[in-house]
N, C-alpha and C positions, 0 to 999 in steps of 0.2 A: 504494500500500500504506500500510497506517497500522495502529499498537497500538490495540488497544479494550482497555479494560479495566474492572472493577466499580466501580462508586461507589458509596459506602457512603451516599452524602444522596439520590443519586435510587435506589439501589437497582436497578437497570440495568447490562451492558455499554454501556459508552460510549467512542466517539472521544477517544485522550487531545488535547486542543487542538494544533491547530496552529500554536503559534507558534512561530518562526524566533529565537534560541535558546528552548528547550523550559526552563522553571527546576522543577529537584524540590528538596522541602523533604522532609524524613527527620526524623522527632523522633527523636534519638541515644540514648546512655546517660547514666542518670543512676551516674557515677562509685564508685559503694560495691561491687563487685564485680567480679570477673575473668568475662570475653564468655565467653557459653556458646553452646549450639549453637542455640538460640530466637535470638539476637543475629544466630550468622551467618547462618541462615534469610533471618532479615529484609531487613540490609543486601544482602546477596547479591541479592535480590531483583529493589531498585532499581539495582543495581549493573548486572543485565542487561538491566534496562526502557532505563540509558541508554548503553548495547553500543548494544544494539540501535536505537535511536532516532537514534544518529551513524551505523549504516549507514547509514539511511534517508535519511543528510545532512543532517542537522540539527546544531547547535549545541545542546550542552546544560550548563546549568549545575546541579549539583547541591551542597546545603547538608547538612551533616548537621549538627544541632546537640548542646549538650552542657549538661544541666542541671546544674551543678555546686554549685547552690544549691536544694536538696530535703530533706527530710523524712526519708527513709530512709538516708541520712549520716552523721547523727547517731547512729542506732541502731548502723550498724557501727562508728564511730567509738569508739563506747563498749566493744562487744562486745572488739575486739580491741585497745583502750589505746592509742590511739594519736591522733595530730591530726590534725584537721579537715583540712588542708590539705594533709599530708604522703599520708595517705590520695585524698582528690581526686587528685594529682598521680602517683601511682604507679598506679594504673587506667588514669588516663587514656595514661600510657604504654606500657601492657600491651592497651589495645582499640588503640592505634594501631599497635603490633607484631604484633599478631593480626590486624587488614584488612590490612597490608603484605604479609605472608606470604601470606596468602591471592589476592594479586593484584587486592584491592577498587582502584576505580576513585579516585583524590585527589579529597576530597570539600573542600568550604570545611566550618570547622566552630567559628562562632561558642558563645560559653559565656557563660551569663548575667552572670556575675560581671563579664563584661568592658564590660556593657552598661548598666550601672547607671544613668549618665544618663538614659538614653534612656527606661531603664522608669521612672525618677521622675516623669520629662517625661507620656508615658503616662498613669501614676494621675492627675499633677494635671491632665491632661486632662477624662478621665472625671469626677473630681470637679467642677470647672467645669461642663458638662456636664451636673450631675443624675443621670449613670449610676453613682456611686458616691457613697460616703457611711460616713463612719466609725463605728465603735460601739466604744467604750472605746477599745484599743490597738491593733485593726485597721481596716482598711478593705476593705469590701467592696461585691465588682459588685451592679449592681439589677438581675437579669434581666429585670424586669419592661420593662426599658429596650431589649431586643434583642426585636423583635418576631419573629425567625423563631428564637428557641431553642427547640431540641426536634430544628428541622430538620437538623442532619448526624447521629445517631446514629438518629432516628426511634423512639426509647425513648419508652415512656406516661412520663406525669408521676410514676408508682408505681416503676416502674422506676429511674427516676432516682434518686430517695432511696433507695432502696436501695443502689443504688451509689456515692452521693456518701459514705454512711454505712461503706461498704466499704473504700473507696480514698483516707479523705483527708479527707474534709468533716466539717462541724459542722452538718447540717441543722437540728438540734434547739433551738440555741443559742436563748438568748430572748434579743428586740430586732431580733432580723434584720424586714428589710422582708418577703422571702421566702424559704422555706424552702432554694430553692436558690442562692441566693445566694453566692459565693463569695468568697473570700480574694484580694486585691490585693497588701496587706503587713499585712504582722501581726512584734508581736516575737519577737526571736532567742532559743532557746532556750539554758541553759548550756551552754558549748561550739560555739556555732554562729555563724558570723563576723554582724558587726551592723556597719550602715551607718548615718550620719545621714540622714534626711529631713525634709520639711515635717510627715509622720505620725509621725512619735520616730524612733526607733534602733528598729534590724529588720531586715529582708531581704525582699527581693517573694516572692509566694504562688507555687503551680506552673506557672499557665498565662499568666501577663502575660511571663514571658521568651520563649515563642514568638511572642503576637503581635509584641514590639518585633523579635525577630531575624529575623523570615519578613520585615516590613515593611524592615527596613534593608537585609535583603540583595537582595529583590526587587519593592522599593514597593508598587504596589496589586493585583500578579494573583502568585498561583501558579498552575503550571499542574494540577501533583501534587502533592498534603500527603500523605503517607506518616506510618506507624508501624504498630505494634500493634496486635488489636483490643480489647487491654486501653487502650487511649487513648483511645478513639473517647468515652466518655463517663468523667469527667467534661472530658479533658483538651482536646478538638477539640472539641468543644461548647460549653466556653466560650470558648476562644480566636475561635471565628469568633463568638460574640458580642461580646467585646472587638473585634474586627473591626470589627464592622456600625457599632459605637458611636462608632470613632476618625474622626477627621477622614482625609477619602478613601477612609474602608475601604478592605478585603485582600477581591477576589472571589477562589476557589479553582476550578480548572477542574474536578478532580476529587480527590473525598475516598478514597483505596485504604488498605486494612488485610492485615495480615497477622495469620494464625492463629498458634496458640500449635504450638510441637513439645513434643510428649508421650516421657516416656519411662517406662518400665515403669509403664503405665496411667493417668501423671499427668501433667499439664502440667510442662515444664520447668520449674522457677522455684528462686528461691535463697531463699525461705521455707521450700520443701519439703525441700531440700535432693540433689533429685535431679536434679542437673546435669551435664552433660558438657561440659568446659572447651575451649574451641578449644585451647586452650596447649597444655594436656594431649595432642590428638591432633597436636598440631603437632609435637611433642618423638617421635611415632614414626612418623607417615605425610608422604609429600609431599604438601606443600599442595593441590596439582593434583587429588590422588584425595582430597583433604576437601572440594575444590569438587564433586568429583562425585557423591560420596554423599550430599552435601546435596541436590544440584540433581535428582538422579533421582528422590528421595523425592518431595521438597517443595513442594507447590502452597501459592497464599499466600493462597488464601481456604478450603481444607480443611485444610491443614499436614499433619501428621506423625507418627507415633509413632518416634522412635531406636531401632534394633535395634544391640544391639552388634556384627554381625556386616554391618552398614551400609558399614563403615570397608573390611573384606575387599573387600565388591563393588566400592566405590569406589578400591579398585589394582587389580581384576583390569579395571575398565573402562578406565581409563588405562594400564596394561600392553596391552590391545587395539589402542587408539589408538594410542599410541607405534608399534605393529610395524604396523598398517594404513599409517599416514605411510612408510613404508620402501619398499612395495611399488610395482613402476613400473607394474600393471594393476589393473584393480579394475570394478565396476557401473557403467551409466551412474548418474553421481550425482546428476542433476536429480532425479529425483522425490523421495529423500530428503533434498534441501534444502529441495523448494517445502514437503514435510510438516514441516520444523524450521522453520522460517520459521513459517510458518500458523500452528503450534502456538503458537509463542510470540509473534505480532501477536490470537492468540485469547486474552486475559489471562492472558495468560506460563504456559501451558500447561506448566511446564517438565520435568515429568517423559514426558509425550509428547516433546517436543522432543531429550529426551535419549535417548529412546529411538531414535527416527530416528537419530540419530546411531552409536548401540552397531549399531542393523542396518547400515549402512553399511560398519560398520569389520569387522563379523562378512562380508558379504558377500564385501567387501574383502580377507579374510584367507584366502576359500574361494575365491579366484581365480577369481570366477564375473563375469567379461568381460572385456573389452582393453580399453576408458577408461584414458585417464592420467590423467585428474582427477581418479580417486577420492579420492590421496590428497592431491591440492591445499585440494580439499572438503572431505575430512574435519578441516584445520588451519585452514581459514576457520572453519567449523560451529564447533569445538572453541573457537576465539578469539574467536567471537562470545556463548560463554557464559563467558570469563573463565579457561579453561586453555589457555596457551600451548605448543605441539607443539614447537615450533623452540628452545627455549633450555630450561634446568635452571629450577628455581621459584630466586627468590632467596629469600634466609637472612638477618635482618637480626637 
């Protein structure tokens, strides 16, 4: 048995690689905001890609990282009066009390700030090299220098600038070599922490901290590069270019994204301001039935729209379960494994997956055969997507 899942550069289900430990790389939060439910979607995710992956016997190592040197920092920074730093540090202890609660899996979870050497090292790589080169007070990548850019988002060259133009970029700037050309380090803006380097005082650009932290924590292969598929261009585009260009390159086994969750007809997002705060439902459901409303909805190459009436299904399904586990008879429960299994070795099919599981507990609850396993099965199944049957959620 083995996961398949979508890759976003071949555009294909594909074999997630078999290597013995398996390493996933997760692009994390960047820090200016309290984890909404697009957040847990995601992490969740990869959470049961590596559930599932350690059934399978495997060792897995997984990375979540944390840009805490970004762009949109600064903006809330200002919004709500407060410092750079103090801000950072209070997020980042509210997303780690948020996956706690929820029973996310302990992830490693490097932060750019911590890594500074290493991306100085890095640029003056590059620079050496010919693949970057400075103009005024930045420095930026030569894409002209990674012959396969283009290839993991598979976006025209029209597309691109439009989105570089969207999310971040200065396509337009005069003096660039090429239009998409990107930011390495550039100067800190008021308010925004600045380091020395050989290119002045500043801070690195958005995508040179993933390649240094993917590379330290797992030298030349990922297996899975995960995030968003608001990432995929400009952010995993250029990072496997910086890739290509570093000494040993970073091969990727598979490039996977996740969809955005929508909520009352719009993308989740804290621009829009239409968010629903994990905190938030934390403070009045058990974590247990937050996993499950999520994970019923939520496929991660379609996603989602939030219903507020998502949070109800998600205790009346965990109130199922709970009283199915109780029962000493129930279905034979093989078939409804090998279809949760299937579903989610099928690219984490997870709302099928979930479903096998509610028929299970529903059967289970109609006394319909003498199996004692039903309810063994139904706390494996259950544990294999991250709600535990046998103990209360902890409270941290």
């Amino acid at each position: 048995m083995t996961v398949r899942l979508f890759c976003t550069r071949r555009q294909a289900i594909t074999d997630v690689p078999s290597s013995d430990p398996t390493n996933i790389y997760v692009c994390g939060i960047t820090p200016y905001d309290s984890t909404h439910l697009g957040h847990v979607a995601t992490f969740l995710t990869y959470d049961v890609l590596a559930r599932r992956l350690r059934e399978l016997g495997r060792g897995v190592e997984l990375v979540r990282n944390i840009t805490d040197l970004d762009d949109p920092i600064l903006g809330r920074v200002q919004a709500l009066g407060t410092e750079y730093w103090t801000l950072v540090e209070a997020e980042i202890d509210q997303f780690s009390s948020d996956m706690k609660e929820l029973d996310a899996l302990p992830a490693a979870e490097p932060r750019v700030s911590k890594v500074l050497p290493d991306v100085l090292s890095a640029i003056t790589e590059l620079m050496r090299s010919g693949c970057a080169y400075p103009l005024g007070d930045t420095v930026y990548f030569d894409v002209s220098r990674a012959a396969e850019f283009g290839q993991v988002s598979c976006y025209s060259p029209e597309r691109m600038l439009d989105l570089a133009r969207e999310r971040g970029g200065d396509p337009d700037r005069p003096g660039k070599r090429n239009r998409l050309d990107f930011v390495l380090w550039q100067p800190s803006r008021p308010g925004e922490p600045e380091y020395d380097s050989p290119f002045g005082q500043g801070r690195p650009g958005w995508h040179i901290g993933c390649s240094v932290m993917s590379r330290l924590a797992f030298g030349s292969r990922v297996d899975v590069h995960g995030g968003g598929t608001d990432l995929i261009f400009p952010h995993h585009e250029c990072e496997q270019a910086q890739n290509q260009c570093l000494a040993g390159g970073t091969s990727v086994g598979l490039w996977v994204h996740t969809w955005p969750v929508a909520y009352r007809g719009e993308k989740m997002s804290k621009s829009l301001g239409n968010i629903v705060l994990a905190r938030d439902l934390l403070r009045v459901a058990d974590p247990r039935a937050i996993r499950l409303a999520v994970l019923r909805r939520y496929h991660h190459r379609h996603g989602c729209e939030w219903r507020d009436e998502d949070l109800y299904h998600g205790v009346v399904l965990l109130t199922k379960l709970l009283l199915a586990v109780r029962r000493s008879s129930g279905p034979d429960p093989r078939p409804f494994a090998a279809a949760f299994r299937a579903h989610l070795d099928d690219d984490l099919d997870l709302p099928n997956a979930v479903l096998q599981l509610e028929r299970l507990a529903d059967a289970t609850l109609a006394d319909g055969g003498s199996s004692t396993e039903a309810a063994v099965t139904i706390s494996e199944l259950a544990a294999l997507i991250g709600v535990a049957l046998d103990r209360p959620p902890a409270r941290h």
